[in-house]
Every structure is written in C-alpha cells, then in structure tokens.
Backbone bond lengths (Angstrom), bond angles and torsions (degrees), N, CA, C in turn:
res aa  C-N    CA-C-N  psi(-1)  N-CA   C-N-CA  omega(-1)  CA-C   N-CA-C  phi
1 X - - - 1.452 - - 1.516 110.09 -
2 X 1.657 115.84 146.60 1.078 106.89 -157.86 1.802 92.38 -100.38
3 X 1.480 137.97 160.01 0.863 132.70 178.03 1.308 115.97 -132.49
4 X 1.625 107.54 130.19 1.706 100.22 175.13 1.305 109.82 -125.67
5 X 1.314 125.77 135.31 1.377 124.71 153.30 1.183 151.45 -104.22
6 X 1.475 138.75 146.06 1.640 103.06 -169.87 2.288 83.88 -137.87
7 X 1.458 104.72 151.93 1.724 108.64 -168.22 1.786 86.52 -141.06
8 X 1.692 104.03 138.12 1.293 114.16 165.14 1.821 102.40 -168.87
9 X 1.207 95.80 152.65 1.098 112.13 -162.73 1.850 111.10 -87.35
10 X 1.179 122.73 130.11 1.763 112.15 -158.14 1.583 91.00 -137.13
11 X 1.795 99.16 131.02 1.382 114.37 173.42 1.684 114.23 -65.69
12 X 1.410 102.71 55.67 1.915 83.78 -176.66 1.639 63.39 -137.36
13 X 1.527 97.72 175.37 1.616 149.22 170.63 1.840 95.23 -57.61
14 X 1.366 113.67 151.54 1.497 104.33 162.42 1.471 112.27 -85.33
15 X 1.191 116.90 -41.83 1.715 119.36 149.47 1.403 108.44 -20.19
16 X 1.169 119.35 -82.76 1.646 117.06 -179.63 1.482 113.64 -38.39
17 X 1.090 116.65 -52.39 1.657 116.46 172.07 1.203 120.91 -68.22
18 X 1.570 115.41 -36.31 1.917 95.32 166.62 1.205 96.63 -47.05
19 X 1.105 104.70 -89.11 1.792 120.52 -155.35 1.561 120.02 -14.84
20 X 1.171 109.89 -56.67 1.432 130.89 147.75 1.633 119.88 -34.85
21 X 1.404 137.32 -58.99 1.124 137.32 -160.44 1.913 104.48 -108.20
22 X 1.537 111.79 -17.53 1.047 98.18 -179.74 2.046 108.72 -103.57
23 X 1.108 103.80 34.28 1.710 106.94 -179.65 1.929 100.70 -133.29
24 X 1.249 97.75 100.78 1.152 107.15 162.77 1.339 125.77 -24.37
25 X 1.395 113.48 -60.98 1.488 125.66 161.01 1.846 117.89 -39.00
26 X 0.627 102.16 2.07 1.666 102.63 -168.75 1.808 100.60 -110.58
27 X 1.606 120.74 -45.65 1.308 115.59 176.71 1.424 132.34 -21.90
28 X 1.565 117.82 -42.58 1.383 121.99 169.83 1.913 101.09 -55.71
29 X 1.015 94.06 -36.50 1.597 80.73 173.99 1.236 157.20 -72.03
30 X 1.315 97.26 -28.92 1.365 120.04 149.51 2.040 134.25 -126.54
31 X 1.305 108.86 -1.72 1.458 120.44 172.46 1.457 101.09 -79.53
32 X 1.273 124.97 114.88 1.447 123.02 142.19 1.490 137.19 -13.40
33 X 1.452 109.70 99.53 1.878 93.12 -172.23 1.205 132.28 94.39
34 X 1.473 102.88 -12.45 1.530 129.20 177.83 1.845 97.90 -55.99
35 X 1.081 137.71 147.30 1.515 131.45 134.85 1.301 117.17 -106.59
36 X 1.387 119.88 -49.17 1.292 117.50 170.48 1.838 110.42 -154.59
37 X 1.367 104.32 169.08 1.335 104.25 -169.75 1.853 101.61 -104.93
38 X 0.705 150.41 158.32 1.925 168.69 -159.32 1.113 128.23 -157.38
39 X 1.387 115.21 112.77 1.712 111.86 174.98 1.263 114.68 82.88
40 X 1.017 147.48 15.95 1.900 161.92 168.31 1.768 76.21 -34.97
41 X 1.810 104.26 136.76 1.224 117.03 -177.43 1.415 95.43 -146.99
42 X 1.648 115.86 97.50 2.018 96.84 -165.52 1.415 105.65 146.88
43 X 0.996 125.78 159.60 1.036 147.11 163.23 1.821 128.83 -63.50
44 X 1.452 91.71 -14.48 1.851 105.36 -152.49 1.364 105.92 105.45
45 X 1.301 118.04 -61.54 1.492 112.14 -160.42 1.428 130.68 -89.13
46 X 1.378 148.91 -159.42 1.556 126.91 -157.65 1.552 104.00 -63.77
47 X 1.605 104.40 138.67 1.494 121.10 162.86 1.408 103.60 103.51
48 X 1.308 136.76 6.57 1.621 163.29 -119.57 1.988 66.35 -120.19
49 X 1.320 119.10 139.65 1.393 122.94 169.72 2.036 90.98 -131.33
50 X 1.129 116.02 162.59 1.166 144.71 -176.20 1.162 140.04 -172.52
51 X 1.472 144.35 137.01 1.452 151.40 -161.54 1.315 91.89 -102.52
52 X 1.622 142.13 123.47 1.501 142.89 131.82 1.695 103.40 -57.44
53 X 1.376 123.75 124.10 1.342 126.84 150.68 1.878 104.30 -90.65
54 X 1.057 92.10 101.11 2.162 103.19 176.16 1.515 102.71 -90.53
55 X 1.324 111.79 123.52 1.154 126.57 -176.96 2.214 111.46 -83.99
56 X 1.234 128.88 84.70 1.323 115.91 170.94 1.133 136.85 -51.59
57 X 1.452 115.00 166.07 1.915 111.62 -169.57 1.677 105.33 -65.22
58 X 1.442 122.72 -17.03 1.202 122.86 175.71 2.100 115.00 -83.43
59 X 1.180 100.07 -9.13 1.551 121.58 -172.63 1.131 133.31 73.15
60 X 1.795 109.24 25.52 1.693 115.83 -175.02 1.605 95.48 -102.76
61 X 1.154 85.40 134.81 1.420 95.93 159.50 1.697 134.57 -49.34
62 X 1.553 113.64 140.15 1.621 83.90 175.52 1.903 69.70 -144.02
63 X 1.548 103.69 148.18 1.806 127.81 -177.32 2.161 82.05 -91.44
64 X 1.402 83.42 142.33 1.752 113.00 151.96 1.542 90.80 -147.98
65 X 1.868 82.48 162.13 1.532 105.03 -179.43 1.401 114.31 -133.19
66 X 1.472 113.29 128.78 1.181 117.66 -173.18 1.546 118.98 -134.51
67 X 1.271 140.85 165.40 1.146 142.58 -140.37 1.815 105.86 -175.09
68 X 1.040 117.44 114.09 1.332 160.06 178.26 1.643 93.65 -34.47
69 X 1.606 161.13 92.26 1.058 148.67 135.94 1.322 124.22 -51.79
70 X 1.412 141.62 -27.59 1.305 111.02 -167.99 1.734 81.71 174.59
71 X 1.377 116.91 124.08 1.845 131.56 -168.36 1.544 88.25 -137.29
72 X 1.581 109.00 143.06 1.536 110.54 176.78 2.110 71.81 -150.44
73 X 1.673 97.53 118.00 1.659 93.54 167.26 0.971 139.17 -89.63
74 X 1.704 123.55 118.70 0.885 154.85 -177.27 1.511 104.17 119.07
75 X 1.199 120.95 27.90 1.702 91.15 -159.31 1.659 82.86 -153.08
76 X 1.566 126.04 -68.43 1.520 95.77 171.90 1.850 98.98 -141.52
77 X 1.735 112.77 -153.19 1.105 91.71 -159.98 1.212 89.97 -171.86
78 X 1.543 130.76 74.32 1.911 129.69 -157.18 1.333 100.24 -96.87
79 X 1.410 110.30 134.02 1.403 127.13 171.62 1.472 104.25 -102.65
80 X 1.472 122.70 162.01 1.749 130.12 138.31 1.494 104.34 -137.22
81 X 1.714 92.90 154.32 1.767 116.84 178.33 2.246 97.09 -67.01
82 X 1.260 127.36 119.31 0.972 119.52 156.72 1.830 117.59 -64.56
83 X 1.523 124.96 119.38 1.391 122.39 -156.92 1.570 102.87 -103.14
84 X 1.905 113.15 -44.33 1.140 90.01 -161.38 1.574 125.83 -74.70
85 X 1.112 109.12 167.84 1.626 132.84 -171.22 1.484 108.57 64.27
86 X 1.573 120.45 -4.13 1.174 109.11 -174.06 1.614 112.55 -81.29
87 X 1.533 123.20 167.97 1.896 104.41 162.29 1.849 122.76 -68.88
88 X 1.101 108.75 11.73 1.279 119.81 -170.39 1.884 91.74 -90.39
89 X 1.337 100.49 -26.93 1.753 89.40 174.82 1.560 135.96 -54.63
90 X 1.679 91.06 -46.35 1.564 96.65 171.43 1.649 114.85 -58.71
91 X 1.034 116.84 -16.04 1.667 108.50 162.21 1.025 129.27 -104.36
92 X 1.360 113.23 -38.53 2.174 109.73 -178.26 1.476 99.99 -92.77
93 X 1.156 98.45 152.45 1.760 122.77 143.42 1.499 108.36 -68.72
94 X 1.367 93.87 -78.71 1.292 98.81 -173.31 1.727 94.85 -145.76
95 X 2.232 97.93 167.53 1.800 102.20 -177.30 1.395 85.51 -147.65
96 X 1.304 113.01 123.01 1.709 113.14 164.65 1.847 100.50 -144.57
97 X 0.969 76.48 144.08 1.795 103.26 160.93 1.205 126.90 -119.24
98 X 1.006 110.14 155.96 1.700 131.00 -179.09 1.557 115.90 -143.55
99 X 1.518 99.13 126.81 1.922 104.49 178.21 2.037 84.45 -123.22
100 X 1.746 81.31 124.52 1.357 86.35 164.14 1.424 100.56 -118.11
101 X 1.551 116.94 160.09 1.640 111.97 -170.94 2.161 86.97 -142.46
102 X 1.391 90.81 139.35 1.448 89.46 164.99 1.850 111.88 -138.75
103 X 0.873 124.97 152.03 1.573 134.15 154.72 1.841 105.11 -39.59
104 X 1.729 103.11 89.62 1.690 84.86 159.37 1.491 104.54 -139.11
105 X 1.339 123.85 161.66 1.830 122.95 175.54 1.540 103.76 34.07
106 X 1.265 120.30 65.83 1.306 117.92 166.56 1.551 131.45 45.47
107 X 1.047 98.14 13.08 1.842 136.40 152.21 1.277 139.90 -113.67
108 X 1.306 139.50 -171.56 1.596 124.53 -162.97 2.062 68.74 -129.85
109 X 1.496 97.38 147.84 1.442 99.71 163.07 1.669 82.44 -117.70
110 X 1.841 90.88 144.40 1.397 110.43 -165.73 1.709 79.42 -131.52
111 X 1.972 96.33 131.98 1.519 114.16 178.21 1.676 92.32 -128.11
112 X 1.484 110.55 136.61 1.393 109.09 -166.25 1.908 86.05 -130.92
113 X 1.255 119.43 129.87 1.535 113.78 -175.17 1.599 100.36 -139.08
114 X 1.376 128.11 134.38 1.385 133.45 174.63 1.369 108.16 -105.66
115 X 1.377 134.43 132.35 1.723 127.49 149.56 1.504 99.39 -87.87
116 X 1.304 100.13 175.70 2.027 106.43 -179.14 1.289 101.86 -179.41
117 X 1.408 117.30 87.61 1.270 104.73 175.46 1.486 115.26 -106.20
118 X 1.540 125.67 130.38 1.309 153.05 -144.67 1.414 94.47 -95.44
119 X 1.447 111.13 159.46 1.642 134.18 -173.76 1.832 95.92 -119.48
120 X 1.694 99.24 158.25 1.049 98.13 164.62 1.743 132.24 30.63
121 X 1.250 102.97 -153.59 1.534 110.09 -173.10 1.892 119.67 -65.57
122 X 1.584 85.41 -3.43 1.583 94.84 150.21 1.386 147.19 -46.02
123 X 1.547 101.09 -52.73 0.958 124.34 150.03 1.551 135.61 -8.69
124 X 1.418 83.01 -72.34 2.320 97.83 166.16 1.002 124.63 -27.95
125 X 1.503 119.97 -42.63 1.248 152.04 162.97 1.152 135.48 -60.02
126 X 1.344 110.37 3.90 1.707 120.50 -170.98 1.588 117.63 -81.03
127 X 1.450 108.02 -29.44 1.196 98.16 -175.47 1.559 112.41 -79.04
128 X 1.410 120.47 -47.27 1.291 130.76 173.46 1.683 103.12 -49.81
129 X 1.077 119.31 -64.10 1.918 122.04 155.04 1.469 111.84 -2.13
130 X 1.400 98.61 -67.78 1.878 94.92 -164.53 1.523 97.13 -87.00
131 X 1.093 147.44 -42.17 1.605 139.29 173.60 1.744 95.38 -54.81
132 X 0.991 136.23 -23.71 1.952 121.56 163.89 1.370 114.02 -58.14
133 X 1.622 82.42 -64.83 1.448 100.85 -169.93 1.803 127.71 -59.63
134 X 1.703 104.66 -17.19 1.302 114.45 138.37 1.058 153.06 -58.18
135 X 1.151 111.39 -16.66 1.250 157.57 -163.66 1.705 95.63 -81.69
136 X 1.436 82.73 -87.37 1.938 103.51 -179.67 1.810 101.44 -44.74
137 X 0.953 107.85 -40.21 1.990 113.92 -164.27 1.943 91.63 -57.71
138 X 1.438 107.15 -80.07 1.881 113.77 156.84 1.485 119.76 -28.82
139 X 1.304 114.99 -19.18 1.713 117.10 172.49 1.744 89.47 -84.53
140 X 1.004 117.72 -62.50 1.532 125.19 -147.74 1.645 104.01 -73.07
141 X 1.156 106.87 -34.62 1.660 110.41 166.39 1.593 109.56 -58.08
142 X 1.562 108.85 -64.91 1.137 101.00 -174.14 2.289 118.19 -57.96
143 X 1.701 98.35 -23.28 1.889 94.81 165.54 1.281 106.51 -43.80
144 X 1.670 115.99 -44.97 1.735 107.37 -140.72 1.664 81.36 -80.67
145 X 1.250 121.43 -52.28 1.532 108.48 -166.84 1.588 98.83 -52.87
146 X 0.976 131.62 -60.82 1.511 129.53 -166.97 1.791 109.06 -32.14
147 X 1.887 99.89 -55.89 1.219 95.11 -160.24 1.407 117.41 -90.53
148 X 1.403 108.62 17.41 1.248 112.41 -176.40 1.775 105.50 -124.60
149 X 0.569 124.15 -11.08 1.840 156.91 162.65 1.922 96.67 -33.98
C-alpha cells in the first residue's frame, strides 16, 4: 500500500478539530470534492457508515461508501473506502485515511495520512497517484483551517 502524508500545525483548539473531523456531516467542508455527505449511520465514532457525494470536473456526482474503523477523541479518527460490489473495485484494494490531531504551540498539529492500494494495471499509475493524492491531503488541511478559521 502506497502511503501519503501531509502534517501542519492549525490555530484552532484540538476540540475544535475533533468536532470538525469526527462528523461526517462536516466533509463538504473541508474534504476536497466533497458536495455533500448521505446516509451517516453512527454516532461519528467507530462503525459510523457514510455516503461521500464527490463532485467531478464535469459536475456529476459519483456516491463512495465509507465506514469509520477506529476513533480515539481528540486524538485520531480512521476511515476506509467500502469497495465491494462497488466500480471502485476494479481499481483499489483498499483506501483509508487517518487524521491524527495533537495539542502543540497553542494549536492542534493536524497529521492527515492516506494508504491506497491499487489493482491491476492501476498500478502504473502509482507514482503520479501519490503526488495527487498529496495534493488532495494539502487541499484538506487547508478545508480544516478554512473551516475552522
């Protein structure tokens, strides 16, 4: 699995950033591409299921499904892409993220890390893959500062 990470340090409370990172409902707000969130099944915390509506460069919608692995509050908050039967199978293995947040310099340092491991002739694509997907991690840092700003 390929792994990317991206760490920066954010003038909010770590309180402010759970709250923020552990409510599904909030992703349009700071996830990249997000339009809206669907079907939240949970509390927020592990076993929490949810629909991403991702908005494309053409502007149709396309649903993924994801589901809450493992929340410790204030501290982190692991998601994965649910794959089977979806078309997202013929390419991933597997997609999880992790936002860990800690108390530092009178800010929360917020570390946001993706694995993604690719199928088939997908693969080829891995390196260009994780320089995107870095990409998106530096998008999503800069949501939480935005929406907590």
């Amino acid at each position: 699995m390929a792994r990317v990470t991206r760490k920066r340090t954010l003038e909010a409370p770590v309180g402010d950033v759970w709250k923020l990172v552990a409510d599904p409902y909030n992703l349009p707000r700071w996830w990249p591409r997000v339009s809206r969130v669907e079907n939240v099944e949970g509390g927020g915390g592990r076993r929490t299921r949810w629909t991403k509506v991702l908005e494309t460069a053409e502007g149709r919608g396309v649903r993924a499904d994801f589901r809450c692995v493992s929340s410790a509050e204030r501290e982190r908050y692991v998601w994965e892409q649910e794959l089977i039967g979806t078309p997202f199978e013929r390419h991933l293995n597997g997609l999880q993220v992790e936002v860990r947040m800690r108390e530092r310099d009178g800010g929360t340092e917020v570390s946001i890390a993706e694995e993604q491991s690719l199928k088939g002739m997908s693969k080829l694509g891995s390196p260009l893959m994780r320089r995107a997907r870095g990409d998106v991690l530096d998008n999503a840092l800069d949501g939480i500062e935005r929406a907590l700003g």
